[in-house]
C-alpha positions as CSV (number, residue, x, y, z in Angstrom):
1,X,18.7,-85.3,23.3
2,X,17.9,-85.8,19.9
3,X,19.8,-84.1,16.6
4,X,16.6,-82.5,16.1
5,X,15.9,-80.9,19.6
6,X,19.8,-80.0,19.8
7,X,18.7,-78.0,16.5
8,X,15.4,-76.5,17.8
9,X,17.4,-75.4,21.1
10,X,20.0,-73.6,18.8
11,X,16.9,-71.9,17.3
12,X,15.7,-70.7,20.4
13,X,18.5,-69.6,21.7
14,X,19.3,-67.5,19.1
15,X,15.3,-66.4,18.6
16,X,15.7,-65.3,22.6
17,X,18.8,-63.1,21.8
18,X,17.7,-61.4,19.3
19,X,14.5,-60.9,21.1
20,X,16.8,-59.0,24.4
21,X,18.1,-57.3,21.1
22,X,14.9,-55.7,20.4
23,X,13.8,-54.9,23.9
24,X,17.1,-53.2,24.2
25,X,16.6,-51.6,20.6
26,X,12.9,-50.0,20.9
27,X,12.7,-49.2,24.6
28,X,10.4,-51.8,25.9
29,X,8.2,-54.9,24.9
30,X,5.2,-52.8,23.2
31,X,7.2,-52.6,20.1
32,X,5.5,-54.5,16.9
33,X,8.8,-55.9,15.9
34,X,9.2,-57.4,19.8
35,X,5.9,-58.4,19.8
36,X,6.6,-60.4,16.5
37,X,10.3,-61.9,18.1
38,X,7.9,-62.5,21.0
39,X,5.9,-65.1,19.2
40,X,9.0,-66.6,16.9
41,X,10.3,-67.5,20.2
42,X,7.1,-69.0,21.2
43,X,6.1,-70.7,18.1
44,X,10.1,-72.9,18.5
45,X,9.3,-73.5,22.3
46,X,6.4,-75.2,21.6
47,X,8.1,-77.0,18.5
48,X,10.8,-78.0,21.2
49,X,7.9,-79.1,23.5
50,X,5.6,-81.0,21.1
51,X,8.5,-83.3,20.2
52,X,9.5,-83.7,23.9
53,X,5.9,-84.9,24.1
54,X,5.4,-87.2,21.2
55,X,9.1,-88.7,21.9
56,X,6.9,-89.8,25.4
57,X,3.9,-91.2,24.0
58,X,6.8,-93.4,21.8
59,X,8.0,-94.6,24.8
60,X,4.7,-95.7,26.3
């Protein structure tokens, strides 16, 4: 795994923490501010994902 995607996957981890933080917090997943953790969380998966993808078409 690369420096880059060891660096993303800290991200995410700590992205999907504070996101169970939130649920917790507000009560449920309907919350704006979960909502918004919601998509952070996204938004570095698909980082995390993209480069798994173009480190692929490198290979080939």
């Amino acid at each position: 795994m690369t420096k880059k995607r060891v660096h993303i996957q800290r991200r995410i981890d700590r992205a999907r923490k504070h996101l169970h933080l939130l649920v917790e917090k507000h009560g449920g997943i309907q919350h704006p501010a979960v909502i918004k953790q919601s998509m952070v969380l996204d938004d570095l998966i698909n980082l995390y994902n993209r480069d798994i993808a173009q480190e692929k078409k490198q290979v080939e």
